[in-house]
N, C-alpha and C positions, 0 to 999 in steps of 0.2 A: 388819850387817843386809843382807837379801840386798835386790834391786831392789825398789821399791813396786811391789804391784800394785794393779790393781782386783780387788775382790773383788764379787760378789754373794753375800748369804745368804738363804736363804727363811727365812722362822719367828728373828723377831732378840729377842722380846719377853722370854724367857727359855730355862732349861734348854741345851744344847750348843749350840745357836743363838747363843745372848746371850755364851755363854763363847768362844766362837770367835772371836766381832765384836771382840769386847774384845780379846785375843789378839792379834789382827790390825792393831786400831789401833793396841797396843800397840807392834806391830814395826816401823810406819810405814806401814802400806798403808791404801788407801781401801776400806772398805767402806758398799758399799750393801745396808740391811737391810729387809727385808720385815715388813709387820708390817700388824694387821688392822683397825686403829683412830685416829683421829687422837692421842689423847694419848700411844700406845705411838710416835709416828714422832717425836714431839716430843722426848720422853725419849728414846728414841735417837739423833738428832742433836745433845744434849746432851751427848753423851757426849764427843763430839772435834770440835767446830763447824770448818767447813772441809774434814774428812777420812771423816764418818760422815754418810751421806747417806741420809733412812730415807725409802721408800713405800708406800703401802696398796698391798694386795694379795691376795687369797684365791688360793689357787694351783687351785682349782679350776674358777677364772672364763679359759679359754684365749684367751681372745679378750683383756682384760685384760692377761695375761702378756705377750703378743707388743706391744701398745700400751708398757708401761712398758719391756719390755728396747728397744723402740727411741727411749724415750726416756732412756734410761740413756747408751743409745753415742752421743745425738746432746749430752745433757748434761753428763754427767759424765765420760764416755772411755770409750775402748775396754777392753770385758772382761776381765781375764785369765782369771780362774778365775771358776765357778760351784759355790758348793756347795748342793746338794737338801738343807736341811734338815726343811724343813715335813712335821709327820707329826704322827700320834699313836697309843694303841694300844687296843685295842679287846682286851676280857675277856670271853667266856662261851664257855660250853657251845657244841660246833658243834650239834648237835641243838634247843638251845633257845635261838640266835641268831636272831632273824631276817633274810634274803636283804639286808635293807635297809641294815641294818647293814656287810653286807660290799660293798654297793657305794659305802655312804660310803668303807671305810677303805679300797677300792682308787682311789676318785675323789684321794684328798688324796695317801696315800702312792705311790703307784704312776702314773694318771694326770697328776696334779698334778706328777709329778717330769719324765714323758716330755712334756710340755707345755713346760716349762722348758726342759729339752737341747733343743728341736725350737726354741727361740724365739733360744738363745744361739749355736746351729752353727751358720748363716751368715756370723756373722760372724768366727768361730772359724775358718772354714774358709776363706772369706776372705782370713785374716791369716794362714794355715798355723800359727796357734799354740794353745793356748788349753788349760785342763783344768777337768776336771768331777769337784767329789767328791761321790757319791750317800752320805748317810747312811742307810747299812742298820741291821741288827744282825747278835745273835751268835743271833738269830730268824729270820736267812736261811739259818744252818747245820741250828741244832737245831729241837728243838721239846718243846714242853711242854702236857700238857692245859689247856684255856682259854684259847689265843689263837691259834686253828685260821688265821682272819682275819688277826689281824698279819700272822702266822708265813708265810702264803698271801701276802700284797703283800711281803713282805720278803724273800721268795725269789724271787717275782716281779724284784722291782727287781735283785737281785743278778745274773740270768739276764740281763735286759735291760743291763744294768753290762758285766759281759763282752764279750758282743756288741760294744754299741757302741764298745766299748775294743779292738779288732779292726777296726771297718770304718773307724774316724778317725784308729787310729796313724799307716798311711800319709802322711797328713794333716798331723801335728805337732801332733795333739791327744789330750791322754789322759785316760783314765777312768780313776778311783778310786773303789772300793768301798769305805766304810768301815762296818766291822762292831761299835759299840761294843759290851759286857758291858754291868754292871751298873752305872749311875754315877749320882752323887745330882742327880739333876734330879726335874722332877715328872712323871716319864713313869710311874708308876706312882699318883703321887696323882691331883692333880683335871686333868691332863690325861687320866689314862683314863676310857674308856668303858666300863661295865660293862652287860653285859645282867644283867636281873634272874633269879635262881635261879627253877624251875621242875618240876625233874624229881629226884623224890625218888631214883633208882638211881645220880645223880651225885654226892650227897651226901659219899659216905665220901670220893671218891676229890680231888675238887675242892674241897671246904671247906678242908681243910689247905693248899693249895694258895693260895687267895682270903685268907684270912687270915695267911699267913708275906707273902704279899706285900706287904699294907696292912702289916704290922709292919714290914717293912726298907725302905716307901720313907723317905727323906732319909738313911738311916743304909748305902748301898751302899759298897762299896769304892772305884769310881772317881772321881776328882777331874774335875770338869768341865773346867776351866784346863790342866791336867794333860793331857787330851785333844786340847782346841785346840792347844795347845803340839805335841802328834804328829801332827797334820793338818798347822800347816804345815811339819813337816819334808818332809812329802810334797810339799808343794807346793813347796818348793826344792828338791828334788830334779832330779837329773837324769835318772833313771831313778825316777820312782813306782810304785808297786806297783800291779796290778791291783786286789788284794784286801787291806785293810790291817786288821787285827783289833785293835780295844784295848781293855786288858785281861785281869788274867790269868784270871777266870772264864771269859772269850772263850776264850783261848787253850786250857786245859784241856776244858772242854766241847766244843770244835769239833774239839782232838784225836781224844777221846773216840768221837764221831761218827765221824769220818772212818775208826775202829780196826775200832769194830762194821762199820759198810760194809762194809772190806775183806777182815773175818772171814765175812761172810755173801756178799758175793760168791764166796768162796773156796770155800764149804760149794756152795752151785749152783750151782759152775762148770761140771760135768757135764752138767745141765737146761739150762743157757744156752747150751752150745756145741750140745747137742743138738738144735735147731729148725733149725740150717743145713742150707740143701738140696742 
């Protein structure tokens, strides 16, 4: 087993959250898990009493975050790692979304996560040690009709991931972007947000789409456990990846992407080089 650390997780209650806390206690480290309610913090410090240390928390309360992470370092130790899991994903139409919608799912996903890094760096920085894994997806590479929103904060976070993983290496702090596929958690059941249908010219293209989805959640390819399990190799790592992808859906799909790009940058290379003065 490699060294204990401390861990922080946002969102411990279920889904890759809950599979990673587990994971973790499993290997001997202390994890402190976030969660939104009293009887969820309770069941979670039942899980390993002494080494699983659970707090209320909304991650979009900033003022909150920065009170418990320093009562985290002044109770339970110094941080090692922080992983951004708290998120969830939001479904509709961009056109028949409403604005309100998408500042929820950048307040939790996106805000909610740079709240976090911004509460944990000082002390990280500090101690010149420290790593952060942002749970993105394979929705910060690609994208797909009806989730304009996620797919918008998940790009967002990943852009913001990099960056920060560049201004804090100096430091002896690193950022990890993790980009899961498809994995059976309830990120597709009653954790999404669904805006209601609206516009009949979106029918053909999105019904197929809203309905294979409701049919393959709980039955995806990826094993939650399975996941945890490759987080912390990262986090023993001596060299972590910038950008870590799980999953071979991820893998294929973000190929894929990456193919077209360089096909279509290639086709207007012409046009592009042509604007120089």
């Amino acid at each position: 087993m490699s060294s204990t650390k401390t861990i922080l997780v946002t969102g411990v209650s279920s889904g890759l959250g809950r599979a990673f806390a587990e994971q973790a206690l499993a290997a001997g480290h202390r994890v402190i898990g976030t969660v939104r309610a009293e009887p969820a913090r309770a069941a979670f410090e039942a899980l390993a009493p002494g080494a699983a240390y659970g707090r209320i928390l909304d991650v979009t309360d900033s003022d909150a975050i920065a009170r418990v992470v320093a009562g985290i370092e002044a109770d339970v130790g110094a941080l090692d790692v922080l992983v951004n899991n708290a998120g969830y994903g939001h479904e509709g139409i961009m056109e028949e979304s409403p604005l309100s919608e998408m500042r929820r799912q950048f307040d939790v996903n996106v805000f909610g996560a740079v709240a976090m890094m911004k509460a944990v760096l000082p002390y990280m920085r500090q101690r010149r040690r420290g790593h952060i894994l942002n749970i993105t997806s394979m929705g910060g590479f690609i994208t797909m009709p009806g989730i304009a929103y996620y797919c918008g904060s998940k790009f967002a976070l990943e852009g913001i991931s990099e960056t920060l993983g560049k201004e804090v290496r100096p430091l002896g702090i690193a950022v990890t972007a993790v980009a899961p596929g498809s994995f059976r958690t309830d990120w597709a059941g009653r954790s999404m947000v669904r805006t209601p249908r609206s516009i009949a010219d979106y029918d053909a293209l999105f019904a197929p789409i809203r309905q294979a989805r409701e049919a393959k959640s709980g039955k995806q390819l990826g094993d939650p456990a399975k996941a945890a399990r490759a987080m912390l190799a990262a986090i023993d790592s001596d060299h972590p990846p910038a950008h870590l992808l799980l999953g071979s859906d991820a893998l294929d799909l973000v190929r894929g992407k990456l193919a077209a790009l360089a096909d279509e940058i290639s086709a207007w290379e012409t046009i592009s080089r042509s604007t120089d003065g």
